[in-house]
C-alpha positions as CSV (number, residue, x, y, z in Angstrom):
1,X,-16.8,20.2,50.4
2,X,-16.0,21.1,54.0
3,X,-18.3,18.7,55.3
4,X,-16.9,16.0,53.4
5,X,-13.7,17.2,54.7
6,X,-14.9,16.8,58.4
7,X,-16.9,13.8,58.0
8,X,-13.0,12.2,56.7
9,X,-11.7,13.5,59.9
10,X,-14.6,11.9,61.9
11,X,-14.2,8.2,60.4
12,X,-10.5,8.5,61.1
13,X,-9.4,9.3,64.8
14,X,-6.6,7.5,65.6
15,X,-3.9,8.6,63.4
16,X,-0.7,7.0,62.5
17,X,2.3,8.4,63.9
18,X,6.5,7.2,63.2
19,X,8.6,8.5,65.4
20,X,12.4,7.7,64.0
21,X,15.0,8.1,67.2
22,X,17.9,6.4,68.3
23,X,16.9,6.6,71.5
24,X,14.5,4.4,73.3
25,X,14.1,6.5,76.2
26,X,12.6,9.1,73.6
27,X,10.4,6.7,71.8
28,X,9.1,6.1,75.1
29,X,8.6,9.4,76.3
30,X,6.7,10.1,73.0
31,X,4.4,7.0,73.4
32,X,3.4,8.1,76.6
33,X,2.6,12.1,75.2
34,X,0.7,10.6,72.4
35,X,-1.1,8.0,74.3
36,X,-4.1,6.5,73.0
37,X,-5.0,9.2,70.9
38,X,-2.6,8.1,67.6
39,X,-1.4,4.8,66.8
40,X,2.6,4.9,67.1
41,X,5.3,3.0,65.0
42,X,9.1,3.3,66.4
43,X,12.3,2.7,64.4
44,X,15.5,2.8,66.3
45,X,17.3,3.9,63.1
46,X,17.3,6.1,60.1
47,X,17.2,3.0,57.9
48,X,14.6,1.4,59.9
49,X,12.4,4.9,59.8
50,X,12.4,5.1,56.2
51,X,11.4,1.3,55.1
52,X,8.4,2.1,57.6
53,X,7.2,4.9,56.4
54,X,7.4,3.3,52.7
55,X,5.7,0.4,54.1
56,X,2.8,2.0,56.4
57,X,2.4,5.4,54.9
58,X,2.1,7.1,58.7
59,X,0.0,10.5,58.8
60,X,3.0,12.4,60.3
61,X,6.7,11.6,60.9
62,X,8.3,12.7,64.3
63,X,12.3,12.6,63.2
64,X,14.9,13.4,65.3
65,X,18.1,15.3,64.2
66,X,21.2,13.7,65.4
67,X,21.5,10.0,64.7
68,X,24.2,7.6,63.7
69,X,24.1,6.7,59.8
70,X,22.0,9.2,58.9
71,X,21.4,12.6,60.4
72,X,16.9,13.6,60.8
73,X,17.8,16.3,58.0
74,X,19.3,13.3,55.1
75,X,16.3,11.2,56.2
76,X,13.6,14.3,55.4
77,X,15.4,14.7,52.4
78,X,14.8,11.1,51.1
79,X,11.6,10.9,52.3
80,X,10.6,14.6,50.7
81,X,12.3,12.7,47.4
82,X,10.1,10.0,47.4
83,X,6.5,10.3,45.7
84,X,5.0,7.9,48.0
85,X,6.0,9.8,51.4
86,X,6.5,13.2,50.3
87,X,3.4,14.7,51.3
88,X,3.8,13.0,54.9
89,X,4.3,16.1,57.4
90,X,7.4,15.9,59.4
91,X,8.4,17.7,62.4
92,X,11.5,17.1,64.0
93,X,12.2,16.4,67.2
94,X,16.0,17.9,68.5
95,X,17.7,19.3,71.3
96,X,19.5,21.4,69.3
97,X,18.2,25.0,69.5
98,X,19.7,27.0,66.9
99,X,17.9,28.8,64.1
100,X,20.2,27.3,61.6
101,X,19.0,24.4,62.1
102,X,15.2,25.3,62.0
103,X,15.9,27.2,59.2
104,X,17.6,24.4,57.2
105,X,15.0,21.6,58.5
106,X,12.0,23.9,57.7
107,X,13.7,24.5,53.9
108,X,13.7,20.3,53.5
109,X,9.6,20.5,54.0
110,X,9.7,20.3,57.5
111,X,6.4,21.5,59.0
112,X,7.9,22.3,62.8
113,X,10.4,21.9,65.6
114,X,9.6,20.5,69.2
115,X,12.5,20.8,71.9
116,X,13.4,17.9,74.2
117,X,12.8,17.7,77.0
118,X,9.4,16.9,74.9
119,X,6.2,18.7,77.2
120,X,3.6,16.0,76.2
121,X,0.7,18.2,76.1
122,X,2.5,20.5,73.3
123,X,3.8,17.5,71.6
124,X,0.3,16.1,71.3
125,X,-1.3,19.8,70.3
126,X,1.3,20.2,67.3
127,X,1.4,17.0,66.4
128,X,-2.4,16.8,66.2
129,X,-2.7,20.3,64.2
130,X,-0.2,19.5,61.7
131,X,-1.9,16.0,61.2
132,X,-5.0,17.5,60.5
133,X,-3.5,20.0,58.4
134,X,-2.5,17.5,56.1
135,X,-5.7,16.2,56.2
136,X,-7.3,19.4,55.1
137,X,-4.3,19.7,52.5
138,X,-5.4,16.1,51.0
139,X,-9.2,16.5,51.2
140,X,-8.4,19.9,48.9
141,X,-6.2,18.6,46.8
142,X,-9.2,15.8,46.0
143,X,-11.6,18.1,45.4
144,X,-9.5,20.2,42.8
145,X,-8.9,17.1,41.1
146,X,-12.3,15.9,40.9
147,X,-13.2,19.8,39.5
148,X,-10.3,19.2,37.3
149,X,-11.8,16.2,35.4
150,X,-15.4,18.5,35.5
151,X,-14.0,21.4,33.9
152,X,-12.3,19.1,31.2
153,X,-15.7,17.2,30.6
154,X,-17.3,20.3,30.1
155,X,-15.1,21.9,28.0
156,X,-15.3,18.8,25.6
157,X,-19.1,19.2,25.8
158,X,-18.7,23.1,25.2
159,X,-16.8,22.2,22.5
160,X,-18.6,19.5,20.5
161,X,-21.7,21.9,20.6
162,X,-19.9,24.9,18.5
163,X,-18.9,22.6,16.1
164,X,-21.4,22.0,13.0
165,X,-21.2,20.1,9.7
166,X,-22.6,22.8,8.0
167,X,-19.2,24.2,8.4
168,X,-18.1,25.9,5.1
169,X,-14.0,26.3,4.4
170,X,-14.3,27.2,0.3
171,X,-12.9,30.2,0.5
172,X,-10.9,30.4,3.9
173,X,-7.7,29.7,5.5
174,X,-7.6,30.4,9.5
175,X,-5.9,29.0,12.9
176,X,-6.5,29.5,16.7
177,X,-4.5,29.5,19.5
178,X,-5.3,29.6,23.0
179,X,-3.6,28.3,25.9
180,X,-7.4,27.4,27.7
181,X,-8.9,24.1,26.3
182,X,-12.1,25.8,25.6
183,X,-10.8,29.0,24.7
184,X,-13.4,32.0,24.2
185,X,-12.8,32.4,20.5
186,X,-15.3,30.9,18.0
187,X,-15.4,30.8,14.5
188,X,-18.0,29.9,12.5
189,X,-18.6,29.8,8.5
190,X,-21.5,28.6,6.4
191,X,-23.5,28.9,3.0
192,X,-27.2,30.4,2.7
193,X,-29.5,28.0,0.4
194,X,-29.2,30.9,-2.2
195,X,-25.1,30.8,-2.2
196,X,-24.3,33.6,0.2
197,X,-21.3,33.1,2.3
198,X,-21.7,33.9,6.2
199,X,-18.5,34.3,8.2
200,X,-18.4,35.2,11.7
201,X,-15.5,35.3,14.4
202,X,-16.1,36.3,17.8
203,X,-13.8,36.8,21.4
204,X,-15.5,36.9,24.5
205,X,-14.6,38.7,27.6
206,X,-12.4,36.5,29.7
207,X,-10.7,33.1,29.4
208,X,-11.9,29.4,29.6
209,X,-15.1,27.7,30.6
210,X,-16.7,31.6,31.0
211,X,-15.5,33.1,28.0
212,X,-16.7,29.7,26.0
213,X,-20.1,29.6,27.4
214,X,-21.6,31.6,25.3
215,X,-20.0,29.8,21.6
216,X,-22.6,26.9,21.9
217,X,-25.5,29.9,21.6
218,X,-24.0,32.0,19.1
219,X,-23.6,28.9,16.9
220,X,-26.7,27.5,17.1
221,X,-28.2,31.2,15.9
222,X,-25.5,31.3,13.1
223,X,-26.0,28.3,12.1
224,X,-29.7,27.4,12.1
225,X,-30.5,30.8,11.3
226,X,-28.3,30.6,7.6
227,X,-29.8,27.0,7.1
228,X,-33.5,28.8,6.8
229,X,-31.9,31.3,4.3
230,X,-31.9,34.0,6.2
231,X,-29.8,37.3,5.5
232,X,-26.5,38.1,7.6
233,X,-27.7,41.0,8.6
234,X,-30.5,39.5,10.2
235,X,-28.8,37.0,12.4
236,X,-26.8,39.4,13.6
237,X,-29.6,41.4,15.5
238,X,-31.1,38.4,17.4
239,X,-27.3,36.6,18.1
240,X,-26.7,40.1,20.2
241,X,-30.1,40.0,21.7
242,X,-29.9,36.3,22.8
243,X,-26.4,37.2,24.3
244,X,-28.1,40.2,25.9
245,X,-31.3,38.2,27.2
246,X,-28.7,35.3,28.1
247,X,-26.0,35.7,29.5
248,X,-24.3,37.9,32.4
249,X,-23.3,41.6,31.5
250,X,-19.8,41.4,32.0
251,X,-19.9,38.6,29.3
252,X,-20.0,40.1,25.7
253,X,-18.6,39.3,22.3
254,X,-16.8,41.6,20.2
255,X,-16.8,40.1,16.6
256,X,-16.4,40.9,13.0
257,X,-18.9,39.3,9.9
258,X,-18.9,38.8,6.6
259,X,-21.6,38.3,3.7
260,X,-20.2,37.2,0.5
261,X,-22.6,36.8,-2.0
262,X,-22.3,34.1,-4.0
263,X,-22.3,35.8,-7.2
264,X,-20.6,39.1,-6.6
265,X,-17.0,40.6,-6.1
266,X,-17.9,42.0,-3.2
267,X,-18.6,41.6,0.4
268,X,-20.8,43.2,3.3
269,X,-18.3,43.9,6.6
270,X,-19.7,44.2,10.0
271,X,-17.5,45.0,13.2
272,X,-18.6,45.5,17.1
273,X,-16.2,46.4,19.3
274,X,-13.5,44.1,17.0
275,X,-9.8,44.7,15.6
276,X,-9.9,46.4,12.2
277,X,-10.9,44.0,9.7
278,X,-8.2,44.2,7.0
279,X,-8.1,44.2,3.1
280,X,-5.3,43.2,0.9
281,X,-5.4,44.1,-2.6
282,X,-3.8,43.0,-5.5
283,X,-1.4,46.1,-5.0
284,X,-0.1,45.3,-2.2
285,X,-2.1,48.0,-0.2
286,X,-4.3,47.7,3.0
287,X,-7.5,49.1,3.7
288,X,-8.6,49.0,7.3
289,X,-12.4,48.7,8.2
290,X,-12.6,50.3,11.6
291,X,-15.6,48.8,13.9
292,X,-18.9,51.0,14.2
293,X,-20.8,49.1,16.4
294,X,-20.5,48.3,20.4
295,X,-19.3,44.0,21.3
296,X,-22.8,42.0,21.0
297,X,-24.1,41.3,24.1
298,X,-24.3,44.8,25.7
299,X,-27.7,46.4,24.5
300,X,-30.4,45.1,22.6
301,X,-30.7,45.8,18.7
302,X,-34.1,46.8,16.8
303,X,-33.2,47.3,13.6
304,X,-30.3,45.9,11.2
305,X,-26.5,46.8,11.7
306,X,-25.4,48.5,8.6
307,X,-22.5,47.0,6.8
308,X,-19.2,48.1,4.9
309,X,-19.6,47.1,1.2
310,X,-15.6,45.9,0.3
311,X,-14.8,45.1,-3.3
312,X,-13.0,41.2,-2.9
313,X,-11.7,40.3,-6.1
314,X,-9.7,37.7,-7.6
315,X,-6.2,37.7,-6.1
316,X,-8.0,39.7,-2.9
317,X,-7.8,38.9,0.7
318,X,-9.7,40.1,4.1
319,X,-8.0,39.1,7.1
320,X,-10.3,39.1,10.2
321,X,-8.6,38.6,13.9
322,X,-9.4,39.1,17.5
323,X,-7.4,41.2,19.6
324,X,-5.2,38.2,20.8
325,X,-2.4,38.6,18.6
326,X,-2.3,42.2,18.9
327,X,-2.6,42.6,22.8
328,X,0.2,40.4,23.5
329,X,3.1,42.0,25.1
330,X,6.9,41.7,23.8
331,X,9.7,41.2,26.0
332,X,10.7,45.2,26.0
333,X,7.0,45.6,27.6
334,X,4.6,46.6,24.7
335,X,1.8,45.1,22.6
336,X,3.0,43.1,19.4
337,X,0.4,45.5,17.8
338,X,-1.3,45.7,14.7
339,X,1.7,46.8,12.7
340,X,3.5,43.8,13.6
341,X,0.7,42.0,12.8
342,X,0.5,42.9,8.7
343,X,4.1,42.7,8.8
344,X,3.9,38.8,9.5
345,X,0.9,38.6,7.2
346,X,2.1,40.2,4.7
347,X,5.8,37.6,4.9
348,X,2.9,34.8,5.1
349,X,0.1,36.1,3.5
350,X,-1.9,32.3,2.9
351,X,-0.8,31.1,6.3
352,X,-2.7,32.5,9.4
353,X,-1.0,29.9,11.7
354,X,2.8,31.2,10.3
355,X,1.5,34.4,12.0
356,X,0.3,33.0,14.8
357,X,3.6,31.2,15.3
358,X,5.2,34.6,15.2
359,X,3.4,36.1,17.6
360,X,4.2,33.3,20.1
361,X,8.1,33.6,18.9
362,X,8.0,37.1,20.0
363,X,6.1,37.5,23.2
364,X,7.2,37.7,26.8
365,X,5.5,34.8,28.1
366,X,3.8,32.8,25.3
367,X,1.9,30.8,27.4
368,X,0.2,33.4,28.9
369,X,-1.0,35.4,25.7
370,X,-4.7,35.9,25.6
371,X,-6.6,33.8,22.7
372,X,-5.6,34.5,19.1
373,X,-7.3,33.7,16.0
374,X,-6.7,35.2,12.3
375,X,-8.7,34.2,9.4
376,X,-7.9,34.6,5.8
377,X,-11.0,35.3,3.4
378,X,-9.9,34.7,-0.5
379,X,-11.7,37.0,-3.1
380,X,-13.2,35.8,-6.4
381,X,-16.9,35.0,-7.4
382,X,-17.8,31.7,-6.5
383,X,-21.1,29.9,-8.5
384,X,-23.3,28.5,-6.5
385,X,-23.2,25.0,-6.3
């Protein structure tokens, strides 16, 4: 990017200069200090100045302070207001030589202050280092654009690959929030050949494009893996040794799973390194399955995870979140918390984005919260279809 940046600056060495005085003597003094080095535009008047730099764009502005009409600091300010000559670099050009007026031209955007009587050789040196400041400044702000549109392309490709058709919604209700376009929360759900019901949501370490890197692998495992009829507790094994084998170590997954069989009221639990996954009977009672196993991703895996067998009846709910909701911080400094949590769930217990909507109603700084996502699982036996 640098060299692009210098090979600009190479194609470009006679840079546009407006210099906006009242005085001719001046404009001629600072055609002489600039010499053949920039290409100068005069105006003899504020009013003049600022139709020239709308019409010629000039690399830098040399304004002077005291003027009839219009005084150097009511001309920065209009051209600071306008969009097309904003970004131009100005640096004044006074007599005057008191602070407050540095102070006050510096706080309009000005970039510096030369003293007349002008010394050529300084007014040449500043005016070519703020010039090619600018030119720096532009060149940047280029390149984070064109990373910009990147980043979006590939988060729309990220995206598009964690979603699948085999998708399964019979039994669930959920919602995600995330303040990244390709957050690093992924939720998958899909039916077995013989009628078991595979649920997983995962949160990887970090936020956008990092975090989400790892959703396109994890749901081509789930997903392709269920397809071919095979057990949860088999995917769940190789998922955290491809994460292992593939990815970075300070990228992992914490995650919770569920098998529902299709013909049971029951359901097999799994939790690594995950928020307790909750269950709401028809009492009105909650039962918290803690998490007995590290995130995935962090060391390889042999043998099957064992699972938490929960009875999901009719009129039964498990609720499964990442830490999102529960690590965002309240305006009086702590974490919205689990607590908090069941309260809004149990005030909207079929609604997962009502308590997502909560959270955010609560928090210090909503648009900095860390990516939420709650999922309702509803009990009852279910024949295969």
């Amino acid at each position: 990017m640098m060299e692009s940046i210098k090979e600009n600056s190479a194609r470009r060495t006679r840079y546009r200069v407006l210099a906006i005085d009242d005085s001719p003597e001046i404009i001629d003094t600072i055609r002489t200090a600039l010499g053949s080095d920039f290409q100068l535009i005069a105006a003899v008047s504020p009013g003049q100045g600022l139709k020239l730099a709308a019409k010629h764009r000039p690399d830098l502005v040399l304004l002077d302070v005291v003027m009839p009409e219009l005084d150097g600091f009511e001309v920065c300010r209009r051209l600071k207001a306008d969009p097309g000559t904003r970004d131009i670099p100005v640096i004044f050009v006074t007599g005057m030589g008191s602070q407050g007026d540095e102070l006050e031209g510096f706080s309009l955007g000005a970039v510096d202050f030369v003293t007349k009587p002008i010394e050529p050789v300084i007014l040449q040196a500043r005016v070519r280092t703020q010039i090619e400041l600018a030119s720096v400044r532009r060149a940047l702000s280029e390149a984070n654009d064109h990373m910009a549109i990147e980043r979006e392309l590939i988060a729309q490709i990220i995206i598009s690959m964690r979603t699948d058709e085999q998708f399964c919604e019979d039994r669930l209700s959920w919602a995600s929030h995330s303040c990244d376009t390709a957050g690093g929360d992924v939720v998958l759900s899909a039916k077995r050949p013989n009628g078991d019901e595979h649920v997983l949501i995962g949160d990887f370490t970090g936020h956008g494009l990092s975090a989400a890197l790892g959703t396109p692998l994890v749901s081509h495992l789930f997903y392709s893996m269920t397809e071919a009829d095979r057990p949860l507790d088999e995917i769940l094994p190789e998922i955290n040794n491809v994460l292992v084998k593939r990815l970075p170590v300070h990228i992992f997954m914490a995650a919770a799973a569920v098998c529902i069989p299709g013909n049971a009221e029951n359901a097999a639990v799994w939790s690594f390194g995950n928020p307790d996954v909750l269950h709401l009977g028809t009492d009105g009672q909650w039962t918290h399955i803690a998490s007995t196993e590290l995130p995935m991703g962090i060391d390889r895996r042999s043998a099957p995870y064992p699972s938490c067998q929960q009875r999901l009846a009719e009129g039964e709910a498990l609720y499964l979140m990442t830490d999102g909701s529960i690590e965002a911080v309240c305006p009086s400094g702590d974490m919205f918390g689990l607590t908090r949590v069941k309260d809004a769930l149990e005030r909207h217990t079929i609604s997962p984005q009502a308590v997502i909507d909560v959270v955010l109603g609560q928090v210090a700084h909503p648009d900095e919260v860390d990516d939420m996502t709650i999922m309702r699982i509803d009990g009852g036996i279910r024949h295969q279809t």
